[in-house]
C-alpha positions, 0 to 999 in steps of 0.5 A, a space after each residue: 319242652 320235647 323231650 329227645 333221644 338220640 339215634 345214629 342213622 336215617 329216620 327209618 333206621 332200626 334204631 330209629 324203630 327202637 327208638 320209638 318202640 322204647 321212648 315213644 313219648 321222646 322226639 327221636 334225634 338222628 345223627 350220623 354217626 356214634 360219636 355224634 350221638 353221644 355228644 348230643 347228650 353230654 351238651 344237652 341237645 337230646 337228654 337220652 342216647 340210644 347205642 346198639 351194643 350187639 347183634 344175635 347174628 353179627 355179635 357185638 356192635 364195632 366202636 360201641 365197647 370202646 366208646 361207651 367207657 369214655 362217654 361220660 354216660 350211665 345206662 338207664 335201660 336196655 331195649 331189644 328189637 327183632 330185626 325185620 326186614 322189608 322190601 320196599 320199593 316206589 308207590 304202584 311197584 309190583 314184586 317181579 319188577 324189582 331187579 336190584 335192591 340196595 341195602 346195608 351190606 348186614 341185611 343183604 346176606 340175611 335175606 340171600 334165600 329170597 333174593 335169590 328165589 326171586 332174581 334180586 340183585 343185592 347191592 350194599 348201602 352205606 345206610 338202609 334207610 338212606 337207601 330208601 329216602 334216595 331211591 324216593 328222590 331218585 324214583 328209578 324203576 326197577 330198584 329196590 329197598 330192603 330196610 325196616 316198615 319204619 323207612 318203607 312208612 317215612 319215605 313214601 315208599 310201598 311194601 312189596 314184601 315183609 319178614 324177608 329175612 331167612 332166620 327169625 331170630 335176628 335180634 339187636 340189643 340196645 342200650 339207654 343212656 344219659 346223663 344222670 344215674 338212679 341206683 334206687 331202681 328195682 325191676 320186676 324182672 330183676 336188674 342188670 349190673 354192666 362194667 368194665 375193668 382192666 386186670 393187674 398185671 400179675 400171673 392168673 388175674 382174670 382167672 382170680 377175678 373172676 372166681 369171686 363171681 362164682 363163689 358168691 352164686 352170682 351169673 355173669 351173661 356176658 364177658 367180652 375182652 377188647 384191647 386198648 388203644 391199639 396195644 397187644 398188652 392192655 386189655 379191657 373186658 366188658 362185663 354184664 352181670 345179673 344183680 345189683 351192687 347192693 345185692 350181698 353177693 354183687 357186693 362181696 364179687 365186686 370186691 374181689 374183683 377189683 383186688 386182681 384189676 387196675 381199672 373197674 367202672 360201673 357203667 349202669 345198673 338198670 332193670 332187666 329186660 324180660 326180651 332177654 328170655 
């Protein structure tokens, strides 16, 4: 039986290109939205999850920090994946017949210079790969795509121009997940330890909290505080360490940590990415 991961968005989305990139030997399962990709997995419709955690231009990924608390599912691994844009239009287009294009509103002020050196109209798409499988229906001449080669490839569409983009390090981060967790792992290039916690109530707890970090040489590459539920005075932070909790010093930080926080959930321990360099 196929093994399957599941995306959110179009064949032919960026996540999709990880997808296949990461998990070449998995079917890649789209789904519309977060949500959806998540209980795919926990009902046992795909067996992995691919989640874009955050962006070099744009920052972290809306809903993904409030979701994946509440997912039920580990991190196995992170993925990065360049972000190249490509414009695509109908089979025989040429470049100077291309008036409009349509895109995720994300990708259209990525590509401003080339737009505008070129006379393009950009017009935002609930999906840049949606976009590209409506205008393979639609066939309206003129018209445009800027998505992923990936889409260009599904779709029947040509590549009128490739790295549009004006900056060439536009680079998403994903995350892994599924069902079940292996503590066993040990990576080449180190691991990666993510959590999430919630500080007491008490005067200087995130200061404290996080002294144990410092004391035991251990490096933190990424802290990022988010409110819960609406509320101004419940806040969660998101967390990613270098280490594992078997590592001395991860275990003596944990420990302090969770004497200041009245939450702490490890949400995986997984290899370190060498892309992160």
């Amino acid at each position: 039986m196929t093994s399957r991961i599941a995306f959110q968005g179009e064949p032919g989305a960026y996540s999709h290109e990880a997808c296949q990139a990461a998990r070449p030997y998995m079917e890649a399962m789209p789904c519309e939205s977060f949500d959806e990709v998540i209980a795919a997995v926990r009902s046992g419709k795909a067996d992995q999850a691919m989640l874009p955690i955050e962006n070099t231009t744009y920052g972290r990924v809306a809903d993904i920090h409030r979701l994946l608390p509440e997912s039920g599912l580990h991190i196995l691994d992170e993925a990065f994946v360049r972000v190249r844009i490509s414009l695509m239009g109908l089979p025989g287009a040429k470049l100077e017949d291309i008036k409009l294009v349509r895109a995720h509103p994300v990708l259209l002020p990525q590509s401003a210079s080339f737009l505008k050196m070129h006379g393009i109209r950009g017009v935002g798409a609930a999906d840049s790969a949606g976009a590209a499988s409506d205008l393979a229906k639609s066939k309206v001449k003129g018209e445009g795509v800027l998505a992923s080669a990936l889409a260009a490839e599904i779709y029947g569409l040509d590549l009128l121009a490739e790295d549009v983009e004006d900056h060439g390090h536009n680079t998403t981060r994903f995350v892994i997940m599924g069902r079940e967790t292996n503590m066993e792992r040990r990576g080449e290039h180190g691991m990666i330890t993510t959590f999430v916690f919630e500080v007491r109530n008490i005067p200087a707890a995130l200061y404290k909290a996080m002294g144990g970090f410092a004391t035991n040489g251990v490096n933190m590459t990424k802290l990022e505080s988010y409110m819960v539920d609406g509320s101004f005075n419940a806040t969660r932070f998101y967390a990613d360490i270098d280490g594992h909790p078997d590592d001395r010093g991860v275990q003596l930080a944990l420990e302090e940590l969770a004497y200041f926080t009245s939450t702490l959930e490890i949400l995986g321990v997984y290899p370190r990415d060498p892309a992160r360099d």
